[in-house]
C-alpha positions as CSV (number, residue, x, y, z in Angstrom):
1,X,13.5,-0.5,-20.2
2,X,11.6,-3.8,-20.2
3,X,8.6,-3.9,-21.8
4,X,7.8,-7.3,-22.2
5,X,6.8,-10.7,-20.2
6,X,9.6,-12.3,-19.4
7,X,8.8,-15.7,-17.8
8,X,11.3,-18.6,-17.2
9,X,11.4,-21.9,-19.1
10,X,11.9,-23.4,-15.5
11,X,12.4,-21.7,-12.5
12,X,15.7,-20.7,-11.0
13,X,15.9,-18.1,-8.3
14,X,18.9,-16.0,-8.8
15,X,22.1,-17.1,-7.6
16,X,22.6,-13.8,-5.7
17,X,19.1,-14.0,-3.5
18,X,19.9,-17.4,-2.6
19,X,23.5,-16.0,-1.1
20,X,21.5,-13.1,0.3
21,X,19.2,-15.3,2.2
22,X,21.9,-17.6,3.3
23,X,23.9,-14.1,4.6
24,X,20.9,-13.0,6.3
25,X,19.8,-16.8,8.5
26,X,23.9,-16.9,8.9
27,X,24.0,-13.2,10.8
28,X,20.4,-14.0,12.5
29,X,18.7,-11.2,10.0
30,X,15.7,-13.6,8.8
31,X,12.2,-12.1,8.7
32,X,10.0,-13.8,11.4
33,X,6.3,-15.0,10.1
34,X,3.9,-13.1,11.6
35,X,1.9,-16.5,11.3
36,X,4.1,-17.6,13.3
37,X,5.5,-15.0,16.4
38,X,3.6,-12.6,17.8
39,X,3.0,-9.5,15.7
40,X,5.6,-7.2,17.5
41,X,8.0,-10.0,17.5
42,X,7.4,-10.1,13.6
43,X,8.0,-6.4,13.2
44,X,10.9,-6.3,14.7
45,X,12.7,-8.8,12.6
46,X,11.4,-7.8,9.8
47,X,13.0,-4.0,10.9
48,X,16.3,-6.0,11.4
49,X,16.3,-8.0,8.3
50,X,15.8,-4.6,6.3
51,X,19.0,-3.2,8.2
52,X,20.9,-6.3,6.9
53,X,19.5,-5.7,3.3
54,X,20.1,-1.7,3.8
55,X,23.6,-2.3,4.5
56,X,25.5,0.1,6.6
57,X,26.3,3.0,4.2
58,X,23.3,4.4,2.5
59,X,23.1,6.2,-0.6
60,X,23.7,9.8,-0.3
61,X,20.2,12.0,-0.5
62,X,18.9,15.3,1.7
63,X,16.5,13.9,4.4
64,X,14.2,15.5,5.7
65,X,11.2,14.3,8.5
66,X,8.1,16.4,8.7
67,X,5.6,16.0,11.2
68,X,1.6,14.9,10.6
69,X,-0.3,17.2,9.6
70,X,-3.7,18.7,9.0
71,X,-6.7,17.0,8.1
72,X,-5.0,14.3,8.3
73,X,-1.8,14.0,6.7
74,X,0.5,11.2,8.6
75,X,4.5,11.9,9.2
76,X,6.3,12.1,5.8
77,X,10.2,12.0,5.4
78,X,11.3,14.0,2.3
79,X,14.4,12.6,0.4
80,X,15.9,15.0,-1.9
81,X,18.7,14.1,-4.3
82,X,22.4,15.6,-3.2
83,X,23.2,18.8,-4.6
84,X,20.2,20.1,-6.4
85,X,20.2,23.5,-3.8
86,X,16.5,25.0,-3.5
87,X,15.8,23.9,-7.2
88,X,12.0,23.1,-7.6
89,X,11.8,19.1,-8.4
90,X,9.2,16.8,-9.0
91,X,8.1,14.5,-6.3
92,X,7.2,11.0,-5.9
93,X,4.9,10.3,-3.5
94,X,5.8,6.4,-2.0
95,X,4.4,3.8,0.1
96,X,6.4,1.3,1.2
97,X,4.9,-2.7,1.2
98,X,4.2,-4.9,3.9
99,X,0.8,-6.4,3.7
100,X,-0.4,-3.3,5.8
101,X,0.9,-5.0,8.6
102,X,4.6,-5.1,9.1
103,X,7.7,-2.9,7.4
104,X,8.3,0.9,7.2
105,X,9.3,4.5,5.6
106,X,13.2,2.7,7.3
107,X,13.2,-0.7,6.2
108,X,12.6,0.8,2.4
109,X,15.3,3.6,3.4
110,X,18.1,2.3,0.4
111,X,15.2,1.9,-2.4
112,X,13.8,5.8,-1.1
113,X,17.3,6.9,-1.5
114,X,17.9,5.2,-4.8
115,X,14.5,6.3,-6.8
116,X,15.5,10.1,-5.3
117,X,19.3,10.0,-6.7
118,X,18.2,8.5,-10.0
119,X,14.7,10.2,-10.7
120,X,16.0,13.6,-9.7
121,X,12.7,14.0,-7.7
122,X,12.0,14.2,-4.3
123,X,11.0,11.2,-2.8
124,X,8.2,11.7,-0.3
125,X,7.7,8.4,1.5
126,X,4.5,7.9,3.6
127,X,4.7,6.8,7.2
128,X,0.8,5.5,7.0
129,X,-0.8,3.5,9.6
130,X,-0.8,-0.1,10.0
131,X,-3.1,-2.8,10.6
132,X,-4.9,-4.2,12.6
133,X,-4.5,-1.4,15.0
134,X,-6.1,0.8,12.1
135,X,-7.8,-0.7,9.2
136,X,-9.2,0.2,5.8
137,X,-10.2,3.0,4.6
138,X,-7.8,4.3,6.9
139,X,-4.8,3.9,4.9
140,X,-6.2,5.1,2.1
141,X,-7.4,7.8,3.5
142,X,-3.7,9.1,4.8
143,X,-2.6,8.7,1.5
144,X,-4.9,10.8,-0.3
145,X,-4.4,13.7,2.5
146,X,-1.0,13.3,1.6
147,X,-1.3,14.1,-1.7
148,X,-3.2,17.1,-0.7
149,X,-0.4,18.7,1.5
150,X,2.1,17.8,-1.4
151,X,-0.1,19.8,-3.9
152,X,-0.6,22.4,-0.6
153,X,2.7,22.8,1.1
154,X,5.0,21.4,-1.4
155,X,6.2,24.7,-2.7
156,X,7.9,25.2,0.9
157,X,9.9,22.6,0.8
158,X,11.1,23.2,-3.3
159,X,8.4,20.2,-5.1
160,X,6.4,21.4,-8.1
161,X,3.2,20.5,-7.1
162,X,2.6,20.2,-10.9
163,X,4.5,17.3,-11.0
164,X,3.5,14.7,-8.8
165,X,4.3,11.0,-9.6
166,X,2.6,7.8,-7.2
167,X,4.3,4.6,-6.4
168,X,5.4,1.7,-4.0
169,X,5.7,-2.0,-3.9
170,X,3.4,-4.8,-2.7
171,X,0.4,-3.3,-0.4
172,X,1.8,0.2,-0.7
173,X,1.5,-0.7,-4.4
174,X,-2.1,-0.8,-3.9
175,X,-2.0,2.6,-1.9
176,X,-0.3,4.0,-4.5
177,X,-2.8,2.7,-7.6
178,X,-5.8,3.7,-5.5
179,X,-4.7,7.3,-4.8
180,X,-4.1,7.3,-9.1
181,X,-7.7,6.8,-9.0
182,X,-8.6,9.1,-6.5
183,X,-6.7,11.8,-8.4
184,X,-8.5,11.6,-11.3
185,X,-11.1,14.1,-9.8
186,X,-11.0,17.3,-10.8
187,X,-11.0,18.8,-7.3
188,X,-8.2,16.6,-6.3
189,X,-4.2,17.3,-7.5
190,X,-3.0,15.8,-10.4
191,X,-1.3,13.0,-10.3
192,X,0.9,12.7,-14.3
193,X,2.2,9.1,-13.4
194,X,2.6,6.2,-11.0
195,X,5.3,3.5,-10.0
196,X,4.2,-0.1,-9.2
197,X,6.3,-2.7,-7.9
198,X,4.8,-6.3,-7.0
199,X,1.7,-5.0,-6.5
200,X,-1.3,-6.2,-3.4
201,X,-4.2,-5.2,-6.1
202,X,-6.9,-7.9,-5.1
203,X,-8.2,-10.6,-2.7
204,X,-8.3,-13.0,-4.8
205,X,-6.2,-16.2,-4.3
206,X,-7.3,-18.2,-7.0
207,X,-4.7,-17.1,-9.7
208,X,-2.2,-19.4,-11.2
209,X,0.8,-17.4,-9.7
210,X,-0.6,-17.9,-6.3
211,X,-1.4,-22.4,-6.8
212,X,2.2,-22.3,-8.7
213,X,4.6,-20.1,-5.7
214,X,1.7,-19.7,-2.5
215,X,3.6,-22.8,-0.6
216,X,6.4,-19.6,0.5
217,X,9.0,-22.2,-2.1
218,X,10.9,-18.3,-2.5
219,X,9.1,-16.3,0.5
220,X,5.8,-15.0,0.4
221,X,2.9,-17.6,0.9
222,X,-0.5,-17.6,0.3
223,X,-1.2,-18.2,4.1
224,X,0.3,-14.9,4.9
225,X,-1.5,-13.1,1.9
226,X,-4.5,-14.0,3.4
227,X,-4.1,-13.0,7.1
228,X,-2.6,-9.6,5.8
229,X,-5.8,-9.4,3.7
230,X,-7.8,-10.2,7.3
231,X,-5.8,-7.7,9.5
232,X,-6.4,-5.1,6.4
233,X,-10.2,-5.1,6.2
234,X,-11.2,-6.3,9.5
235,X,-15.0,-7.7,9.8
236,X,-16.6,-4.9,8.4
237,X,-15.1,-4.1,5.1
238,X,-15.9,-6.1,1.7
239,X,-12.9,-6.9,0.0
240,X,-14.4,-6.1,-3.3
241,X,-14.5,-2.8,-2.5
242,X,-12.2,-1.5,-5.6
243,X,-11.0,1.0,-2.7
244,X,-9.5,-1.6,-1.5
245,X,-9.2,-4.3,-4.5
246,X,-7.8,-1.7,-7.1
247,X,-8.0,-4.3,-9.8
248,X,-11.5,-4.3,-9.5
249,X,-12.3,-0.3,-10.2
250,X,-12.8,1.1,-13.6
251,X,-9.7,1.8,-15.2
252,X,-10.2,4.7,-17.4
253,X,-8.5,7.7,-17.3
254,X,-5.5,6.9,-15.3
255,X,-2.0,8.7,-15.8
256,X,0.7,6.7,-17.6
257,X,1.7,3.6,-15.2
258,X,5.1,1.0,-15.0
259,X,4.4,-1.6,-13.7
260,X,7.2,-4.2,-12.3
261,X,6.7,-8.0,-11.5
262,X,8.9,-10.9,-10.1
263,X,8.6,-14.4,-11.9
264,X,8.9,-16.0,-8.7
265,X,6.0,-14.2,-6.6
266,X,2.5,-15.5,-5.8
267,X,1.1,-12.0,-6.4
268,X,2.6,-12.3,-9.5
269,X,-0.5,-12.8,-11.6
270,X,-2.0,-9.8,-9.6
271,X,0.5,-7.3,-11.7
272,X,0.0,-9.2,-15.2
273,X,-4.0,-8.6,-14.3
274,X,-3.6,-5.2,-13.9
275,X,-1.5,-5.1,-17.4
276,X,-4.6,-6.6,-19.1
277,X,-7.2,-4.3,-17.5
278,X,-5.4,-1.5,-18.3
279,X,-4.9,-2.2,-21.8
280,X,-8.7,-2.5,-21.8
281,X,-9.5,1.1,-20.6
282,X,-6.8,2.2,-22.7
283,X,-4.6,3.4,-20.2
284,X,-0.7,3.9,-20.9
285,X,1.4,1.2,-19.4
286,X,4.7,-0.6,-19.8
287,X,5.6,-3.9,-18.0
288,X,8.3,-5.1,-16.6
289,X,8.3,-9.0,-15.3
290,X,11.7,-9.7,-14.0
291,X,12.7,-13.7,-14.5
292,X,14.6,-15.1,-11.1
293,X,13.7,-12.8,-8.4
294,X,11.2,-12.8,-5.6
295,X,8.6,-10.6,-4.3
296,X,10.3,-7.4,-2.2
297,X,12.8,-7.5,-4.7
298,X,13.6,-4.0,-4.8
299,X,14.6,-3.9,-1.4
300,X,17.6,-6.1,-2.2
301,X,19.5,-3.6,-4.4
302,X,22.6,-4.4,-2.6
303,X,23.1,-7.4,-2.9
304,X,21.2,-8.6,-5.9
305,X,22.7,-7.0,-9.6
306,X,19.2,-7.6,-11.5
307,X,17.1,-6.1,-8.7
308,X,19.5,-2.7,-8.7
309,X,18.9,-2.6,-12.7
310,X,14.9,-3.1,-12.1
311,X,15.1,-0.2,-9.8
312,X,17.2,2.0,-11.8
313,X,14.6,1.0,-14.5
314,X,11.8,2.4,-12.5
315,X,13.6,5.7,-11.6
316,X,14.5,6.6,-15.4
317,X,10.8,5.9,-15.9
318,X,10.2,8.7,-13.3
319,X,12.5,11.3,-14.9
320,X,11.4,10.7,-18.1
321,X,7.7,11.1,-17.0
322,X,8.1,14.1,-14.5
323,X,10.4,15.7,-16.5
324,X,8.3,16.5,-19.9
């Protein structure tokens, strides 16, 4: 896989996102700004531009919905890959991104199915909460009581609790790299890896990723970073909290991580921190930085070649991790 910093002599976003986007305005698929509409107007387009990047055939994977739980636990949907009986797998545990605000376990439905058929894990993605309606810690805390009915009730549904991997992309990113943390208790299941796409890891705004791509030139905008940040933490939560800023929390002892950015992303520099901090504490890590493609890449498999190979990239990474 990648390992290395890629970064572009001059920017070019790929040929293939540009047709994308032009597909989705053309067929009346383009996200709303939640700047912009009002939030449920913004949900729902961004639940129909996801169907457009989904496509209508999905990958083939065993689905199954289970309901919330104790203590807890939100709704989970279990992806399974096809033909693998009542074989005890590993399991990644996924949260899709969104700035805690918009998107959900369906608009990530083709990346779920993907990471299950090529990891040969389950996938268990996380139908957490969003904002503002509930706020931090809340999301954090679903995630971690997640976690516990994996390591709890995981057996039932054939996961080896012994093999649990984290991961997701943009904010759920930031779930997932916080719950790596949380893990490392001794009272807590183990978590042996973790998946990060794009990730949400601080609230900070001042990076060169964010004055270089923040005017939204390929999507995401500084603007909208910040108001996700806002309906996140509310009034009464600090956001250098390293609950909630990851980035900002001592590193040390964290299972082996991949880590996967876009070139042309404003949290971009957010991912390349991370790198840096973890090679600091010592912590196991490859990089991935992929040149010509935007944030919430990995939601475009189908139409876009390089962000399919950057996802198959990150499910051989799984196998190879959960499978010892």
């Amino acid at each position: 896989m990648p390992d290395t910093i890629l970064l572009p002599a001059a920017e070019r976003l790929d040929p293939q996102v540009i047709a994308m986007n032009e597909a989705a305005v053309r067929l009346g698929a383009a996200p709303a700004d939640p700047l912009n509409f009002p939030l449920a107007q913004a949900r729902a387009a961004a639940e129909r531009y996801h169907a457009f990047l989904n496509g209508p055939t999905p990958p083939p994977a065993d689905v199954m919905e289970i309901a919330a739980g104790s203590a807890g636990c939100p709704p989970l949907r279990l992806y399974r890959p096809m033909g693998r009986g009542a074989e005890r797998l590993p399991v990644l545990i996924y949260f899709h991104g969104g700035g805690f605000v918009v998107n959900s376990v369906d608009t990530h439905d083709r990346l779920l199915r993907l990471l299950a058929a090529h990891s040969g894990a389950v996938v268990c993605a996380v139908r957490y909460s969003l904002a503002p309606e509930r706020r931090f810690p809340h999301q954090h805390d679903e995630a971690l009581a997640a976690l516990r009915w994996i390591a709890a009730e995981g057996e039932t549904h054939g996961i080896d609790p012994e093999r649990i991997a984290v991961g997701g992309d943009s904010a759920g990113a930031n779930l997932a790299l916080g719950l790596a943390l949380v893990a490392r208790a001794p009272e807590e299941p183990r978590v042996i890896f973790g998946l990060l796409f794009y990730g949400m890891f601080a609230h900070d705004f001042d990076t060169a990723s964010h004055r270089r791509f923040g005017d939204g030139r390929y999507g995401l905008t500084t603007a909208r970073m910040r108001w996700y940040w806002q309906q996140y933490l509310g009034s009464a939560a600090t956001p250098d909290d390293p609950r909630a800023s990851p980035l900002l929390a001592d590193l040390h002892g964290l299972p082996p991580l991949f880590l996967l950015a876009a070139d042309l992303d404003c949290l971009r520099d957010d991912t390349l921190r991370l790198a840096e901090r973890l090679a600091e504490a010592g912590v196991p890590h490859r990089l991935a930085v992929y040149d010509g493609l935007p944030h919430s890449f990995a939601t475009m498999t189908r139409q876009v070649d390089l962000a399919g190979r950057a996802v198959l990239h990150a499910a051989q990474a799984v196998r190879r991790h959960l499978n010892p």
